[in-house]
TIPADO-905957 format. One record per atom (N, C-alpha, C): atom name; x, y, z. Coordinates in nm, 2 decimals. Each point is the difference from the previous one (the first is absolute). Layout:
N
+------+--------+--------+--------+
| site |      X |      Y |      Z |
+------+--------+--------+--------+
|   CA |      X |      Y |      Z |
...
+------+--------+--------+--------+
//
This chain:
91
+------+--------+--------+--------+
| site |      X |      Y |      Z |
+------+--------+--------+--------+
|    N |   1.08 |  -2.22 |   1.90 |
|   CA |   0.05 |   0.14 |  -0.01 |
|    C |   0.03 |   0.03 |  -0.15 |
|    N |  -0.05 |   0.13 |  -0.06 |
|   CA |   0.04 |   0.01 |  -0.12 |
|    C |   0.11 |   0.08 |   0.01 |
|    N |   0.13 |   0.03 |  -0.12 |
|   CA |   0.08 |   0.14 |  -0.04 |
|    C |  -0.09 |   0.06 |  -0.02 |
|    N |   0.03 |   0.12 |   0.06 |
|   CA |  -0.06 |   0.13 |  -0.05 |
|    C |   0.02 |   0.05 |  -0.13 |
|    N |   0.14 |   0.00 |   0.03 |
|   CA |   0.08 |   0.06 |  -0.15 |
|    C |  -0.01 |  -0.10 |  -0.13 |
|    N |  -0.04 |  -0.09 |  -0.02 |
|   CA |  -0.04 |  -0.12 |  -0.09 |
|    C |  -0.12 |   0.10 |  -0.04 |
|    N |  -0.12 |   0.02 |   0.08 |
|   CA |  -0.17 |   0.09 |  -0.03 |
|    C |   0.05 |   0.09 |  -0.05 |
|    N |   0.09 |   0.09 |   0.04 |
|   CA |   0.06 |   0.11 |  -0.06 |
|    C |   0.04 |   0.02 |  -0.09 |
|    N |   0.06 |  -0.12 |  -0.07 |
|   CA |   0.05 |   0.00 |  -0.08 |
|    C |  -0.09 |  -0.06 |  -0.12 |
|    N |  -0.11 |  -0.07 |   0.01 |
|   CA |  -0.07 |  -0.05 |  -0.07 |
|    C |  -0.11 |   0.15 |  -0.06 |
|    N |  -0.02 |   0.08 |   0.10 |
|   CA |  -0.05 |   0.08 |   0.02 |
|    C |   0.03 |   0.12 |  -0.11 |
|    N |   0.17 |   0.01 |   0.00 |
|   CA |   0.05 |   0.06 |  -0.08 |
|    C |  -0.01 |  -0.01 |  -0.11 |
|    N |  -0.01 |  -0.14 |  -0.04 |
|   CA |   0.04 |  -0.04 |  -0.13 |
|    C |  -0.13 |   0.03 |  -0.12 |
|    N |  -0.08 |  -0.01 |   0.13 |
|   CA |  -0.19 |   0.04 |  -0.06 |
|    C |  -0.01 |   0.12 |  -0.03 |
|    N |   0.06 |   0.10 |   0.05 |
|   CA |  -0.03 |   0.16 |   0.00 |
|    C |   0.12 |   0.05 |   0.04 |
|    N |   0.11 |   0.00 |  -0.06 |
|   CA |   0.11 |   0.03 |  -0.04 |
|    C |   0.02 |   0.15 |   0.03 |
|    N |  -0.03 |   0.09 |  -0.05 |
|   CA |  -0.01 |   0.13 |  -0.02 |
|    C |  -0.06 |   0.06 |   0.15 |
|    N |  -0.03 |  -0.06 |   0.08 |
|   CA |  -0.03 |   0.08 |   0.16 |
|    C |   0.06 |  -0.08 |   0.11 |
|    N |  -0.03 |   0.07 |   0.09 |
|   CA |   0.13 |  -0.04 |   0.16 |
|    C |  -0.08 |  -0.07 |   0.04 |
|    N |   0.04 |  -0.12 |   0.11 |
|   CA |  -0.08 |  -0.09 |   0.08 |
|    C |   0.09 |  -0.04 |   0.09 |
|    N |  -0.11 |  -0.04 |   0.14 |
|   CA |   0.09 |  -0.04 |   0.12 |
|    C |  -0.10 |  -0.13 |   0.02 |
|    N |   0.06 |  -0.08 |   0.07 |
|   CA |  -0.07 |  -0.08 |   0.04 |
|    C |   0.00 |  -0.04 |   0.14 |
|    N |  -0.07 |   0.00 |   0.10 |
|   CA |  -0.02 |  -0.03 |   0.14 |
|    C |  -0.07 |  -0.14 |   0.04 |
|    N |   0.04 |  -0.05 |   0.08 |
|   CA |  -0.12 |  -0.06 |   0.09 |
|    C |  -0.01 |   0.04 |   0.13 |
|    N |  -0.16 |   0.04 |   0.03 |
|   CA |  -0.10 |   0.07 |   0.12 |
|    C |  -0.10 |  -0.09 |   0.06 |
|    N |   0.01 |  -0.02 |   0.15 |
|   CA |  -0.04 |  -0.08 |   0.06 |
|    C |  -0.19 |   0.01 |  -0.09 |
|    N |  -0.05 |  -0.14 |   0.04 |
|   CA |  -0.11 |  -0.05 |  -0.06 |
|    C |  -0.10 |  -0.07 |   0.13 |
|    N |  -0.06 |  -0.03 |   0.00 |
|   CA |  -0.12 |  -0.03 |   0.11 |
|    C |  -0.03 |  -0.14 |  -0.07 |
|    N |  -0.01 |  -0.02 |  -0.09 |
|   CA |  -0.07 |  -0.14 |  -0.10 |
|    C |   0.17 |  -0.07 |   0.03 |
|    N |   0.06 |   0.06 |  -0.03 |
|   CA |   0.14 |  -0.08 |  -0.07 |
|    C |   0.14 |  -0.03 |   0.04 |
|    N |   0.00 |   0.12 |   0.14 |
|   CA |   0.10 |   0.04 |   0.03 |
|    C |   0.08 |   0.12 |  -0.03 |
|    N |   0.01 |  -0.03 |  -0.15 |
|   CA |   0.06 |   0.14 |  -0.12 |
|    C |  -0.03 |  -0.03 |  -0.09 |
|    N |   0.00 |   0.15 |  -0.08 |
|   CA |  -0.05 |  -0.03 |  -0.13 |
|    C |   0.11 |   0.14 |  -0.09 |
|    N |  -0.01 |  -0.06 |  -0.10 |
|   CA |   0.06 |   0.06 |  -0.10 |
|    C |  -0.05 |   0.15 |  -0.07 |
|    N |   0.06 |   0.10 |   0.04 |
|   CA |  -0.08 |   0.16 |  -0.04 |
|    C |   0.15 |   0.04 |  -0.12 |
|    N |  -0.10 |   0.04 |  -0.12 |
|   CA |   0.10 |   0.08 |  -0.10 |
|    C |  -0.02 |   0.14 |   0.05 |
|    N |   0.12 |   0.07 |  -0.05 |
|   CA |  -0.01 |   0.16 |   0.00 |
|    C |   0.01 |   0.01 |  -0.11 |
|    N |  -0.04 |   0.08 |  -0.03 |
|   CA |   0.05 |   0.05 |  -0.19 |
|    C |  -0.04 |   0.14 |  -0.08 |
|    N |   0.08 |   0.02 |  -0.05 |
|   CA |  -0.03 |   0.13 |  -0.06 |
|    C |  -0.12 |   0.02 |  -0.14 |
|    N |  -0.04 |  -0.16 |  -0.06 |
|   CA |  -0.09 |  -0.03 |  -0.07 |
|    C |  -0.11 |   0.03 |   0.06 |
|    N |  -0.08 |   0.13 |  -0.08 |
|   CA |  -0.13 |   0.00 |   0.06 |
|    C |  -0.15 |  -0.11 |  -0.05 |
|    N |   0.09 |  -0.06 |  -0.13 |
|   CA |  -0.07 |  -0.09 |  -0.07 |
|    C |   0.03 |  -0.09 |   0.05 |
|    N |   0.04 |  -0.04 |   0.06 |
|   CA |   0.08 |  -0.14 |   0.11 |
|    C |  -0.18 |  -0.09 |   0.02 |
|    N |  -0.05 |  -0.13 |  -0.06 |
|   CA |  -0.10 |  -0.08 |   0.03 |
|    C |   0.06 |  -0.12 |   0.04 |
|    N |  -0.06 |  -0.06 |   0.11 |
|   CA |   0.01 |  -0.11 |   0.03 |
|    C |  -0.02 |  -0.09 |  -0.05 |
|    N |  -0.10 |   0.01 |  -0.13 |
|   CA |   0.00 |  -0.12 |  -0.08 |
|    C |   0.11 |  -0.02 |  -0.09 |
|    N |   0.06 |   0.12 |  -0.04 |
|   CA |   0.13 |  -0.01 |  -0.09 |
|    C |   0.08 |  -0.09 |   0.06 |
|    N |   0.00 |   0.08 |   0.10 |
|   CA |   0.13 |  -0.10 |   0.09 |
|    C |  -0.01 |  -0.19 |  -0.03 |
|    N |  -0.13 |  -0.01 |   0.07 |
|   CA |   0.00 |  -0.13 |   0.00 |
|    C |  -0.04 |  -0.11 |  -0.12 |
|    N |  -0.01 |   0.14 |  -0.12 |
|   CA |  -0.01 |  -0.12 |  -0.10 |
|    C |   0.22 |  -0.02 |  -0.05 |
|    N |   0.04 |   0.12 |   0.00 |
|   CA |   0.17 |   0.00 |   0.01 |
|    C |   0.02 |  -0.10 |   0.10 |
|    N |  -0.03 |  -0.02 |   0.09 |
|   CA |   0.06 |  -0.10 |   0.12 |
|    C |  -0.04 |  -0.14 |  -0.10 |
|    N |  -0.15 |  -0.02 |  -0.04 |
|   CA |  -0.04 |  -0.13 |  -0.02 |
|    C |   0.10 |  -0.02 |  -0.15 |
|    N |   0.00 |   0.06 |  -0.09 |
|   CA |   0.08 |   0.03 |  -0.11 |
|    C |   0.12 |  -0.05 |   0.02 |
|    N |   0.06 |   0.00 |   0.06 |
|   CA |   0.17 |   0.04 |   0.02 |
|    C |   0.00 |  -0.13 |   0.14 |
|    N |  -0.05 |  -0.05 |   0.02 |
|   CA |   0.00 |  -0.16 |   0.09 |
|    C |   0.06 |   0.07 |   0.13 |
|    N |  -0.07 |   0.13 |   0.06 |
|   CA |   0.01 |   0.05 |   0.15 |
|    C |  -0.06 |  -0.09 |   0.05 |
|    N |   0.05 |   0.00 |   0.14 |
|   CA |  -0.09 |  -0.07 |   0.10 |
|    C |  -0.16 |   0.12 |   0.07 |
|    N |  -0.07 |  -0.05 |   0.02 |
|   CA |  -0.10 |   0.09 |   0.03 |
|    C |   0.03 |   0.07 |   0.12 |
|    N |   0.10 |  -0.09 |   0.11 |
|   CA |   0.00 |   0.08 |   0.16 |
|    C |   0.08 |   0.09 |  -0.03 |
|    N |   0.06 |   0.01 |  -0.08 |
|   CA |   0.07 |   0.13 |  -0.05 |
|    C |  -0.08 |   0.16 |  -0.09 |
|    N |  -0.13 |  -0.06 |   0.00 |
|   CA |  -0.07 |   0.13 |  -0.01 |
|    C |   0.00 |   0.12 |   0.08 |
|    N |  -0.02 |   0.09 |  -0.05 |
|   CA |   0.00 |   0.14 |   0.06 |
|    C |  -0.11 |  -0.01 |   0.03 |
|    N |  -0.12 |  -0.01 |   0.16 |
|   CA |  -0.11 |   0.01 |   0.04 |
|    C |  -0.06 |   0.17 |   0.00 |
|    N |   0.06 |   0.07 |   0.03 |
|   CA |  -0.02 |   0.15 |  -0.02 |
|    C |   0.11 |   0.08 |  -0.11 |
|    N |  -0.08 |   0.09 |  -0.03 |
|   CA |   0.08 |   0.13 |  -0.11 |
|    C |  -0.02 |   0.12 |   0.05 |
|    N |   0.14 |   0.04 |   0.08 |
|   CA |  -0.06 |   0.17 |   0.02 |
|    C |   0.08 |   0.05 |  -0.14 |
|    N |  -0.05 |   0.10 |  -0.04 |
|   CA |   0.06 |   0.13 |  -0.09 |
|    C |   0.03 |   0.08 |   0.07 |
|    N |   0.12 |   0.04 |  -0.04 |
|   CA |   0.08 |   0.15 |   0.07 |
|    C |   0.05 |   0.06 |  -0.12 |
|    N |   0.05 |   0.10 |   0.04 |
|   CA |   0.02 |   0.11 |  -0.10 |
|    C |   0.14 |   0.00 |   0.01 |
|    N |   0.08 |  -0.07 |   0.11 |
|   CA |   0.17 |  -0.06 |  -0.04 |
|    C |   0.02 |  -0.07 |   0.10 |
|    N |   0.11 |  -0.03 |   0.02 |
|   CA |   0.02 |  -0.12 |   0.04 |
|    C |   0.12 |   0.04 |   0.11 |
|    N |  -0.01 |   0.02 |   0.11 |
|   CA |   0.14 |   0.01 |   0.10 |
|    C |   0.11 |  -0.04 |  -0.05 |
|    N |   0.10 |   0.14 |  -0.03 |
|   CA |   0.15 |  -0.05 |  -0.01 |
|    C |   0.09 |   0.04 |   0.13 |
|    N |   0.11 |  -0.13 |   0.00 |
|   CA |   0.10 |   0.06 |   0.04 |
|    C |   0.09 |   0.12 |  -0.04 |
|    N |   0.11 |   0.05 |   0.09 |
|   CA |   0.06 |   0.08 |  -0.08 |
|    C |   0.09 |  -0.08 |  -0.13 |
|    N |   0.00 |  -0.13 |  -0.02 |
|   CA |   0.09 |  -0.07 |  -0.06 |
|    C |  -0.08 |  -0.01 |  -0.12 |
|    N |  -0.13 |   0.03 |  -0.03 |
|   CA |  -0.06 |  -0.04 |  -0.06 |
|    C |  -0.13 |  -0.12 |  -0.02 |
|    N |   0.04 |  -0.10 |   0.09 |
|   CA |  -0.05 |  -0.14 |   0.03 |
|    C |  -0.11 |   0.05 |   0.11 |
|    N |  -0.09 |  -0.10 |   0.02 |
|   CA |  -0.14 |   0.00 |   0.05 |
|    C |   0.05 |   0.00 |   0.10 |
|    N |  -0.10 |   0.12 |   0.08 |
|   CA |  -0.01 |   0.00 |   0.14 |
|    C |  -0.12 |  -0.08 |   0.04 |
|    N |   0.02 |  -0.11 |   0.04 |
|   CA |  -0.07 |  -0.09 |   0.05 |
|    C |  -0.02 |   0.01 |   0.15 |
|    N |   0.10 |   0.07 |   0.10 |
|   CA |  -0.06 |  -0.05 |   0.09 |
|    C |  -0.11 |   0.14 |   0.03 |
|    N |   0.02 |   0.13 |  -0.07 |
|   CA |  -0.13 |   0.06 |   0.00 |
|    C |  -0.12 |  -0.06 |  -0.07 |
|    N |   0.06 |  -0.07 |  -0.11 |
|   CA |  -0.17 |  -0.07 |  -0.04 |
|    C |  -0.08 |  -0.04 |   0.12 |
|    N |   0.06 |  -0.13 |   0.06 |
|   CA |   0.01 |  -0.07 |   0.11 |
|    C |  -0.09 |   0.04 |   0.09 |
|    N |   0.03 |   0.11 |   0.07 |
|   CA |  -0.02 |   0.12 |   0.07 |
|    C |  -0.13 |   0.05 |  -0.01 |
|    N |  -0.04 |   0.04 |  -0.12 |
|   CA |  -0.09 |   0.05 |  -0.05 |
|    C |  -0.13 |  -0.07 |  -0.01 |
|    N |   0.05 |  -0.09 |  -0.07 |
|   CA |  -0.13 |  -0.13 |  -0.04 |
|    C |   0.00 |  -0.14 |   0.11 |
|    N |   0.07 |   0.00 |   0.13 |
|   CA |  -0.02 |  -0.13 |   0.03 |
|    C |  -0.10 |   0.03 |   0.12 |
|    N |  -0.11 |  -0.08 |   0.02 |
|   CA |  -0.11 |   0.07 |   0.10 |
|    C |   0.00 |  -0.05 |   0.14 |
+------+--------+--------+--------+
//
């Protein structure tokens, strides 16, 4: 099992300047797999995993999908509404 919030945060550190959620969504190969949300429309997978390989990430901690959104579900508190991501993206 990976942290989420570990991806998230790795995630952040890459592209600093936009919002990100991180989920895991049932998988058919895997079980689950790891989906970024992000406000980066330039968001590439290869970035990611040369930053993961870079920075001594473990690979099962990759983001398998990248949706782009145009924001990111808040609470009223400000903090991620996650269980609408949830909601939204788990199939």
């Amino acid at each position: 099992m990976v942290a989420l919030d570990s991806v998230e945060t790795a995630v952040k550190k890459l592209y600093p300047e936009f919002m990100h959620a991180v989920i895991a969504i049932p998988s058919d190969k895997k079980g689950e797999e790891i989906l970024l949300i992000t406000t980066n429309k330039d968001a590439k997978s290869e970035e990611i995993v040369s930053y993961y390989k870079d920075n001594g990430l473990p690979e099962i901690a990759l983001p398998r999908t990248i949706e782009v959104v145009e924001e990111i579900p808040l609470l009223g508190t400000g903090k991620t509404d996650y269980v609408t991501i949830k909601k939204k993206y788990s199939r």
